[in-house]
N, C-alpha and C positions, 0 to 999 in steps of 0.2 A: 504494500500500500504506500503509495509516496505521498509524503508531508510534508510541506514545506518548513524549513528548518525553521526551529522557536514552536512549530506546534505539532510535538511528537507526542503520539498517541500514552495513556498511562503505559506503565512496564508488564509485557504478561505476566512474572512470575509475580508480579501482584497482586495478580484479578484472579490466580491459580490459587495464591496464598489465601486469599479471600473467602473464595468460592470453597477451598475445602474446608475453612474455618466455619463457616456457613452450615456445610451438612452435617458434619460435628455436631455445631451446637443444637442445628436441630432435630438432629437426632437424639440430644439428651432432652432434649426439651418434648418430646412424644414421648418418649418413657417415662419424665417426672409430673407429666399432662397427665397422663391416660392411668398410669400404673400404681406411680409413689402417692402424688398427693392427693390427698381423701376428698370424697364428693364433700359439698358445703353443708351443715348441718340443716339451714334454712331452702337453697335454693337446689338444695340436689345436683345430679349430671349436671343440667344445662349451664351450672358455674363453669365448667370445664374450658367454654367458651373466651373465659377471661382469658385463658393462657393466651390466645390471637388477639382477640378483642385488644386489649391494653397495648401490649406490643404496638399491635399496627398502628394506633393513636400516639406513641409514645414516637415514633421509628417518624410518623407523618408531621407531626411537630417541627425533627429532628430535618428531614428534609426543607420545611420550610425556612428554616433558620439560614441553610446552605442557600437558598431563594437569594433569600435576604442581605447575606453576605456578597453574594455572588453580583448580585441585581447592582449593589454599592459600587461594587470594583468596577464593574461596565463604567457606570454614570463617571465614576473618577477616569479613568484610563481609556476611557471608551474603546477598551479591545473586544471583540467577538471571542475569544476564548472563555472570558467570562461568561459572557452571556451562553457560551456553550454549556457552563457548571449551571448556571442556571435554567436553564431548560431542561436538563436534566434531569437538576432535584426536583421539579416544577411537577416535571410528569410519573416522577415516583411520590409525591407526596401527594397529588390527585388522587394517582391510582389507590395509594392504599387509605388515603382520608376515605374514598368510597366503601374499601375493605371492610374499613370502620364501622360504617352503616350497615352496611349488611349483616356485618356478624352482631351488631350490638340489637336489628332487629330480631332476630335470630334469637336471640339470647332473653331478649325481652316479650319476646310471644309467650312464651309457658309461668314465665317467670310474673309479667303486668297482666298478661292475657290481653294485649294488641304489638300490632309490631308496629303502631309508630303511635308515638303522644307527644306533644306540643311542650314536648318538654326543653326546657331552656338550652341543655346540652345539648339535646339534639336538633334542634332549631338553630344555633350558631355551628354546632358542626357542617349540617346542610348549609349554610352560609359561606362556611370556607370553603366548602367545596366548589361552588357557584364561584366564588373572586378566582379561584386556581384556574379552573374552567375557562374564565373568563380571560385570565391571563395568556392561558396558550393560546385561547381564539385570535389574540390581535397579534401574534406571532407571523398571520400569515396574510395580516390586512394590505400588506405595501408588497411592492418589489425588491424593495432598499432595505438589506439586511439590517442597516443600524436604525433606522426608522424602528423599524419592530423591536429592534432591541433595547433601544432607546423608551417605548411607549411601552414593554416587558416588565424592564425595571422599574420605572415608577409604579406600576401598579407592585411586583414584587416586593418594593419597598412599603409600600401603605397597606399592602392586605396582609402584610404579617402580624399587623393588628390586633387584626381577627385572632391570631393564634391565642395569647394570653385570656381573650374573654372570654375561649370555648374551654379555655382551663378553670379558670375563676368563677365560669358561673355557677358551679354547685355551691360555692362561696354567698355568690351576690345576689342568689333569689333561689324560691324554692323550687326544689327540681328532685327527682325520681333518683335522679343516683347518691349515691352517696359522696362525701366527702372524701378528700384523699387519705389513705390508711397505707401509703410505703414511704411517701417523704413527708414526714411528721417527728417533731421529738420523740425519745423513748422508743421501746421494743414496739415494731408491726405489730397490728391487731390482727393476723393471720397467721395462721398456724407455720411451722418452718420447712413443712417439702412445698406446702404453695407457694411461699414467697420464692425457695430455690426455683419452680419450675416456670414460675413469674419473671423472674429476671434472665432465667437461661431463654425464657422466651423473646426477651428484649435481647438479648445479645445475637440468639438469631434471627431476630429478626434487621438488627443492626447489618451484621454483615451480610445475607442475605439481598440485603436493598442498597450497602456497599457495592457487592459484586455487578448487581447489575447496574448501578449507576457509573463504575468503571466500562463496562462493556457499551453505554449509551453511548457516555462520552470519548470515548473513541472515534463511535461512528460519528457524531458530531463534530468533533476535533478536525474529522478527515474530510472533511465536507468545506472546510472554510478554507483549504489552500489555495482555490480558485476565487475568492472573495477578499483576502485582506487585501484592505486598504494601504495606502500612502505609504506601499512599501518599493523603496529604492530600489531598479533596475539594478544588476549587475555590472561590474566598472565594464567587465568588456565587453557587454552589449552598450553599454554609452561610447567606449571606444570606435565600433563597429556602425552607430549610428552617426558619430561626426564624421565619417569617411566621406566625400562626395563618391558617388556612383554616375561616373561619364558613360553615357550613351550614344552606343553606336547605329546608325542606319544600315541597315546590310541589303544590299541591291541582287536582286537574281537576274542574271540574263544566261539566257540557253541554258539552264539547271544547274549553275555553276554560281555558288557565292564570290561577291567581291569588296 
């Protein structure tokens, strides 16, 4: 794959390193899911669901933040590589904010007895998902790569907003879930194989959405060697260009050049 020097794709044995870190951990993370830690006293199996559930909330956060950061370094340096990190996490932190719904409907059918209530977390989660949405939509409004990446980032920057109020609203009004019970003073209020199978599930779900955001951004990376900008010719194609080029008339008579 050729790159234009400055934008070499990540290193494979990283994405190798990554990827097998990945099925590791989730492989312990099905065994301490399914096996170790005991159904909820109150909600039975369908707790089980936390082990995703949280993760993919946790991991989509985590993406937005890379948004965030990412969306910044454009606006400063206004490179496309950035904006590549950002497009990136953009559409792993979509995809799995969606994850999120799904499984938390999922979770909340046997548990509320409906899969969707007007519930504040769940109403500002559907929100972030819409501004995310939103964000890749105007990705592909223009022609003009920085155009898009340009009107990207601002919103990148302003919808991460959102992230903090779909955390805090269990906080700031009444809402169906509970409060947070892993980052709080003093010992977790859950038992100690769920919180191991809770966190092993954040770690794979961490590298997991590592791996493949290495693997986006690749093909993203490789995609902009025909688009940077205001990058110098080579001295010896400027060499090559200040030559004059003297033209010749070449005359045929009787099939013979003169």
């Amino acid at each position: 794959m050729a790159v234009e020097p400055g934008l070499r794709p990540p290193r494979v044995w990283l994405r190798r390193a990554v990827g097998l870190g990945a099925g590791v951990a989730t492989l312990a993370m099905l065994i301490l899911a399914l096996w170790v830690a005991p159904p909820d006293a109150v909600q039975g199996q369908p707790q089980r669901l936390m082990y995703l559930h949280v993760p993919a909330a946790w991991v989509a956060y985590l993406a937005f933040a890379t948004v965030l950061v990412a969306s910044l370094g454009y606006l400063w340096r206004r490179d496309l590589r950035w904006d590549a990190h950002a497009q990136a996490a953009a559409e792993l932190g979509a995809g799995l904010t969606a994850l999120t719904l799904v499984l938390g409907s999922l979770w909340g059918r046997p548990v509320w007895g409906v899969w969707w209530a007007w519930d504040p977390r769940l109403v500002s989660t559907a929100v972030l998902l819409l501004v995310y949405v939103g964000y890749l939509g105007v990705r592909g409004l223009s022609p003009d790569r920085h155009v898009n990446a340009r009107r990207a980032a601002v919103i990148g920057v302003l919808g991460f907003v959102e992230v903090p109020i779909v955390h805090f609203s269990v906080l700031w009004w009444r809402s169906l879930h509970q409060p947070p019970t892993v980052i709080q003073p003093g010992a977790p209020p859950i038992a100690a194989p769920m919180l191991a199978a809770l966190l092993t599930g954040v770690l794979a779900f961490t590298l997991l959405t590592g791996w493949v955001f290495l693997r986006r951004l690749d093909q993203l990376t490789a995609r902009l060697a025909p688009a940077v900008p205001n990058r110098p010719a080579p001295a010896a194609v400027d060499a090559l260009a200040a030559i004059p080029v003297a033209s010749k008339t070449i005359h045929v008579k009787n099939g013979a050049p003169r």
